[in-house]
Structures are given as C-alpha cells and as structure tokens.
C-alpha positions as CSV (number, residue, x, y, z in Angstrom):
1,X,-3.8,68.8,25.3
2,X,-3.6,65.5,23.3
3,X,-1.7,67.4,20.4
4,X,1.2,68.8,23.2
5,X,1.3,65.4,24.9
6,X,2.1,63.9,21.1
7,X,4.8,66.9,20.6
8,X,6.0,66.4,24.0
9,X,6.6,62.7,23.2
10,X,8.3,62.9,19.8
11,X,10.4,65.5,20.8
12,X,13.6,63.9,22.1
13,X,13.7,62.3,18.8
14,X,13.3,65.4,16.8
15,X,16.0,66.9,18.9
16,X,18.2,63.4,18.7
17,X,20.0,64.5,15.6
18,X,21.3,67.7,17.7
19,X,22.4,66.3,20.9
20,X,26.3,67.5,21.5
21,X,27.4,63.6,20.7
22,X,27.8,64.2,17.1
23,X,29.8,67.3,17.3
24,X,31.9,66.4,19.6
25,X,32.2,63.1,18.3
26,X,33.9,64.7,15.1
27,X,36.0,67.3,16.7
28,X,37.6,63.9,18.4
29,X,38.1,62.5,15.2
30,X,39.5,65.5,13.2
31,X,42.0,65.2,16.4
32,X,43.0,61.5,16.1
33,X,43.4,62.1,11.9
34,X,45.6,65.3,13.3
35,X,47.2,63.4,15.5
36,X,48.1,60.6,12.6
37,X,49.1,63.4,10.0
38,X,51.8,64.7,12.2
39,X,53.0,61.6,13.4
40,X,54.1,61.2,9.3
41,X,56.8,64.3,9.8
42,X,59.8,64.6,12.0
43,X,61.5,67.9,12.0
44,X,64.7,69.6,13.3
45,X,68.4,69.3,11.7
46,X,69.4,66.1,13.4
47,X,66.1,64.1,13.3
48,X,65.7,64.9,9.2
49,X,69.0,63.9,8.8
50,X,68.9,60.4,10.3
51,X,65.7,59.7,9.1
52,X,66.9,60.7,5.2
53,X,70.2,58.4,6.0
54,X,67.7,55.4,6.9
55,X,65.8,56.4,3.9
56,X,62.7,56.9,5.6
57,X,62.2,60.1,4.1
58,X,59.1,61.2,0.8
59,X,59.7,64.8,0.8
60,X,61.5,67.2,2.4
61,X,60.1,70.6,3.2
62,X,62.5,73.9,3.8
63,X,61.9,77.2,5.0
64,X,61.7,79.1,1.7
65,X,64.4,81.7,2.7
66,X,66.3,79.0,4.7
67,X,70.4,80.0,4.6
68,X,73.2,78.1,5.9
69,X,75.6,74.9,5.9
70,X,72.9,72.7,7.3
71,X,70.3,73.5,5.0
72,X,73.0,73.3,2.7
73,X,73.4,69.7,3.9
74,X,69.8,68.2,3.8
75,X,68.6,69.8,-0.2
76,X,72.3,67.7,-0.9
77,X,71.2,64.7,1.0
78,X,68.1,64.8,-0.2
79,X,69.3,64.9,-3.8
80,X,72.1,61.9,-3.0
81,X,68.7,60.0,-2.2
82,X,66.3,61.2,-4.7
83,X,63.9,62.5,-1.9
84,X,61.9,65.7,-3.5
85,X,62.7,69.0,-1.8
86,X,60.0,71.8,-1.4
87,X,60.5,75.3,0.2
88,X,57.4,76.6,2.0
89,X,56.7,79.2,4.0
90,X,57.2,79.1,8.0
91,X,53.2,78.5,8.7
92,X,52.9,75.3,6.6
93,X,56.1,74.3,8.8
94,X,54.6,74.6,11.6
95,X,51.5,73.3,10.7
96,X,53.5,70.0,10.0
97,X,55.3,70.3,13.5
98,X,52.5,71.5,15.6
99,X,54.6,74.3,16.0
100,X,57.5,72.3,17.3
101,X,60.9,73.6,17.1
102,X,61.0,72.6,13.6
103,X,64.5,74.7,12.9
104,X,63.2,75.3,9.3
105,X,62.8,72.1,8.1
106,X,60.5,69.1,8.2
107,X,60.6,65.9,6.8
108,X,58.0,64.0,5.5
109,X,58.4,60.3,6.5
110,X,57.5,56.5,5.9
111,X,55.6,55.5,9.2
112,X,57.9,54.1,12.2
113,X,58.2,50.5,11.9
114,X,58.3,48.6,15.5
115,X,59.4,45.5,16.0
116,X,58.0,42.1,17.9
117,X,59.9,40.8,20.6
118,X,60.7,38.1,18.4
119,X,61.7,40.1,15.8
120,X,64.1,41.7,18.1
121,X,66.0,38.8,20.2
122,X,66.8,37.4,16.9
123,X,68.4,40.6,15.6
124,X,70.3,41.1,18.7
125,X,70.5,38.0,21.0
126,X,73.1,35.9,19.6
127,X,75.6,33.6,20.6
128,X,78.6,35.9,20.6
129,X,76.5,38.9,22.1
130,X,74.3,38.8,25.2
131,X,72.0,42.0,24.8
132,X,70.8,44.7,27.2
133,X,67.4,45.5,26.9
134,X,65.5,48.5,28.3
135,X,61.5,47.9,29.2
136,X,59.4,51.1,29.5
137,X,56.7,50.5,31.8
138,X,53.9,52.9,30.8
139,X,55.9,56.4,30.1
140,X,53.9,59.2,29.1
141,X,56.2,61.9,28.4
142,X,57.6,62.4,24.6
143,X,60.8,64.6,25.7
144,X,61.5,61.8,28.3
145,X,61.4,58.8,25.4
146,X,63.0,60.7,23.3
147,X,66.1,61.5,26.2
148,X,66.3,58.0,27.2
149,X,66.5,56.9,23.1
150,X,69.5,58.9,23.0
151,X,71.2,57.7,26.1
152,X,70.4,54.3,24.7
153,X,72.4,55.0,21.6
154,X,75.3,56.6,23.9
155,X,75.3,53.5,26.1
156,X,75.0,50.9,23.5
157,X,71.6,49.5,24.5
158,X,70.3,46.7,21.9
159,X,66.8,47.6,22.1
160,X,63.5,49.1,23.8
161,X,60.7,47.6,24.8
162,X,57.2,49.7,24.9
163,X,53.4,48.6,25.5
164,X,51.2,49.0,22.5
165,X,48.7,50.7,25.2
166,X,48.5,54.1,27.6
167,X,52.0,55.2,26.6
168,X,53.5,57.1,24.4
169,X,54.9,55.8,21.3
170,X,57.1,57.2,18.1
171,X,55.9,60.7,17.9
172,X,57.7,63.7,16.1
173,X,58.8,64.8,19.7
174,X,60.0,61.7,20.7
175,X,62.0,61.8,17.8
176,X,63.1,65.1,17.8
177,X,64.2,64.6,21.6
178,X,66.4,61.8,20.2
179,X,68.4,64.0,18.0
180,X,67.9,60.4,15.3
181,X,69.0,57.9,18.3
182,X,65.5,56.4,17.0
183,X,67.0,55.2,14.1
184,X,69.6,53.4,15.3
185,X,67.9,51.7,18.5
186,X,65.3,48.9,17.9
187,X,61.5,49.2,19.3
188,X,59.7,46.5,20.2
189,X,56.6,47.3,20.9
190,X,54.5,44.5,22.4
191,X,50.4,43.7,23.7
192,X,51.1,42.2,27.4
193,X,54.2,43.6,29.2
194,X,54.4,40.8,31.9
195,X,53.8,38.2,28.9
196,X,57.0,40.0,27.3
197,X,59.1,39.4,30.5
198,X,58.1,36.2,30.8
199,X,59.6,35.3,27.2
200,X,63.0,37.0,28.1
201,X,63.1,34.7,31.0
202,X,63.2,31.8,29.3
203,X,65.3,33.1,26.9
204,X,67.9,33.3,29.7
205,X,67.3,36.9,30.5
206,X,67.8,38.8,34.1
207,X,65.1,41.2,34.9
208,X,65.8,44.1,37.0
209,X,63.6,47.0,38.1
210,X,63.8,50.3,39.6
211,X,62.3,51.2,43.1
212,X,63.3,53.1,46.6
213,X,64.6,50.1,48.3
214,X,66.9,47.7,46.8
215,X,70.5,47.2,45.6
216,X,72.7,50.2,45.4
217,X,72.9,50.2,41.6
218,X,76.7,50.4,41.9
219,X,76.4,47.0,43.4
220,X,74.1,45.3,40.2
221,X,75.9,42.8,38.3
222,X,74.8,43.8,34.9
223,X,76.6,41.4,32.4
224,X,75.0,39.2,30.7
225,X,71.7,39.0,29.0
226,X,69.1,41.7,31.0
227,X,66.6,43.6,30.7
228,X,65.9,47.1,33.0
229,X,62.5,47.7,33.5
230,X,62.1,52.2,33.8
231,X,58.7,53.0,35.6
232,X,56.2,55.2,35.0
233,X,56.8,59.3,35.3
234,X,54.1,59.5,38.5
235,X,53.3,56.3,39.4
236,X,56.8,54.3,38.8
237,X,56.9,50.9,38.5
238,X,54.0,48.8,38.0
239,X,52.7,46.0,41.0
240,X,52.1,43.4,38.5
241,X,55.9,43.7,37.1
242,X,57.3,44.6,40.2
243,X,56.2,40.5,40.8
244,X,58.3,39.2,37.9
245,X,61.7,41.3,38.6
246,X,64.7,39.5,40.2
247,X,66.2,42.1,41.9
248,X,65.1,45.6,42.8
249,X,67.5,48.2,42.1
250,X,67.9,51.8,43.6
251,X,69.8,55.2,43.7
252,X,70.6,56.6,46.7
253,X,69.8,59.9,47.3
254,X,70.2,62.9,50.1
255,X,67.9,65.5,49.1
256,X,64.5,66.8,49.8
257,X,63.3,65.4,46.6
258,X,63.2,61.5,47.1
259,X,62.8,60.7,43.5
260,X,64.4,62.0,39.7
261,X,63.0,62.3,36.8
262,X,62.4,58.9,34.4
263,X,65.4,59.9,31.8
264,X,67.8,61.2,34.4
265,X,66.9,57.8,36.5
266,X,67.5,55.9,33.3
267,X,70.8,57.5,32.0
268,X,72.6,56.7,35.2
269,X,71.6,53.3,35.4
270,X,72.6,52.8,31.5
271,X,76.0,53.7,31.9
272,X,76.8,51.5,34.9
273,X,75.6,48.8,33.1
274,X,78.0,50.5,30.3
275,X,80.8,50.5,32.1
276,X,80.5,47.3,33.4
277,X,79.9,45.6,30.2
278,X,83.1,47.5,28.5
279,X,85.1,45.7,30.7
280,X,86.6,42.9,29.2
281,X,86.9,39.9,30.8
C-alpha cells in the first residue's frame, strides 16, 4: 500500500509534462506567428499597386500562368521600382492571402507604419488647413475599416484614429477592402482613446459622436478643426467617450431596423461634412 500511496503522489507530476497546456499553448502561437506572416502581404490588383507606388513592396508574387493588362501592369511596375517578381503557383498564393481573393497576385510588403497623434496634427493641422479627423472607437470588422478607409480617401478625410487594443488594425483585408485608400490616409494609432480626445481638445478640436438621439446630421456644423468619433459594430459608442463629445449626432431613420451598419453610418456622415467643407466661404 505504501508503494501505491508514493505512485499515487508523484503522479501529477509525472503526468505534468502532458497536461493539454503545452499543446495548446503552441497551436496558439503557430496562430499569432500565422497571424504576423500574413499581415506582411497584401494582395488584389488595386491594393499591390498602391502599396508598390508607396514603395512598400520586397517582392511580388504572380500567378504563374497569370494573362492580362493588369498583370501586365504590376511585373512593369515592379521593374520601374526594382521590386523582384516571382510567379508561383495558385496554392502558395493563397497560402499568403489566407485564401483571400488574392486576384493572382500578392505582394510582399514592408510592415504598416502608424503614426502618433503627434505625428499626425503636425502633418495635417496647420495654419492654412483645419483637419477632419475620424476616431474609431473599438471596430472589429476588417471589410468595415477597410470601406470606411476608402470613403476617407473619397471624402478628403486627413486622418484616422484607432486604439492600439481590442480592434482591428492594418490587416491584408483591411487593406484589400480599401482598394490602397490605406496608403493615402494617415493612421494614428494611440494607447488611451479618451487621453487622445482630450489632446485634440486643446488643440482646438470639436468632438462629435454618433448615437440615436441627437442633431440631425444635416444640421452639424462641421467646419473647422473636428474629429467624428464611429462606434463600435454591436455595441456603438463607448460611455466613457460618449462623456468627452460635444455634440451627439444622429441619422434619422423609418425602418424596422433602428441602426446601419458602421461604414454605411460612416460614409454618410463623411460626405456632409464634405460638402460642407467644399464650400467656400
């Protein structure tokens, strides 16, 4: 009995080395190091092509019996900009895409570079320009970051502000959903949101937000230096921000459905404040 009791006791550390922490431990990093690898490539015509124009790009990867004007186009670019060209087969390209809609071609890119808030007010706040910032409070969805970037672009937005935490950041799909509008508008991406807001303040800024009751957006007055804060997808805008806007604004609706999606939301408030801000004075 003395001999069981003694096996019985040193046991659970013979078996410590196969508990299911290890295992799983490395499937979750094999998954982040996935997740880092593909955030190196963008793919689809449009995105490649902005990104080589920037001259983000390290090698370019085409479908090996790719035909036609546009990947005419890119192995050209490419060459204009000394960017290597490779032609692979469609499995390693969608490998690189995670089987995104990668059109036969994917690009393999120098890592986003996001600016600080005070990197961006002093590209784009000064004296002769008041800037229009949009604030993403916590969105989740790629294909809805990558819709609003290009509305952004449309609209002449001067830059976007994200948290560093629980939202989504510079991904392929965000920046295949741009078509390349990520290229050409600035990202801040900050720690503290409410910090952030706080700094625009005092750098003269008007903060507006999005909720069910407010101003008829028709009715905001959206010269001058602002800043739109978009909400989360489910959950909309934060309480703790909803504390530091200065006017709420809304979109009247008549429907069943008492709420539209974040980009849709988004695009129609950026081109009142586009159409207002054409105007000249």
């Amino acid at each position: 009995m003395k001999k069981q009791n003694k096996f019985e006791k040193k046991r659970p550390n013979q078996n410590k080395p196969l508990k299911h922490r290890g295992p799983q431990h490395a499937e979750k990093s094999t998954k982040e190091e996935t997740t880092e690898l593909s955030e190196n490539f963008v793919f689809g015509f449009h995105a490649v092509t902005e990104a080589l124009k920037q001259q983000r790009g390290n090698k370019l990867f085409l479908l090996e019996d790719g035909r036609g004007e546009k990947f005419e186009q890119l192995k050209e670019l490419a060459r204009e900009l000394s960017v290597p060209v490779k032609w692979v087969p469609k499995q390693k390209l969608e490998t690189m895409s995670d089987r995104g809609v990668h059109q036969g071609m994917v690009l393999a890119i120098t890592p986003y570079e996001y600016l600080s808030l005070d990197e961006l007010l002093a590209k784009t706040n000064t004296e002769d320009h008041a800037p229009f910032y949009l604030i993403l409070d916590n969105l989740e969805d790629p294909h809805n970051f990558g819709s609003i970037l290009r509305t952004a672009d449309a609209s002449g937005v001067d830059g976007v502000i994200i948290p560093k935490h629980r939202a989504v950041g510079i991904t392929p799909i965000v920046v295949k959903t741009s078509t390349g509008a990520v290229e050409h508008v600035p990202v801040a991406r900050v720690t503290n949101l409410a910090q952030s807001i706080k700094q625009l303040k005092e750098a003269g800024f008007w903060i507006f937000g999005t909720g069910m009751s407010g101003t008829n957006y028709q009715q905001w007055q959206a010269k001058g230096s602002i800043a739109l804060i978009i909400g989360n997808e489910g959950k909309g805008m934060s309480a703790g921000l909803q504390k530091e806007v200065d006017e709420l604004l809304t979109i009247p609706m008549v429907g069943h459905v008492q709420s539209l999606n974040a980009s849709v939301a988004a695009g129609l408030l950026m081109y009142e404040a586009f159409r207002q801000r054409s105007v000249t004075e």
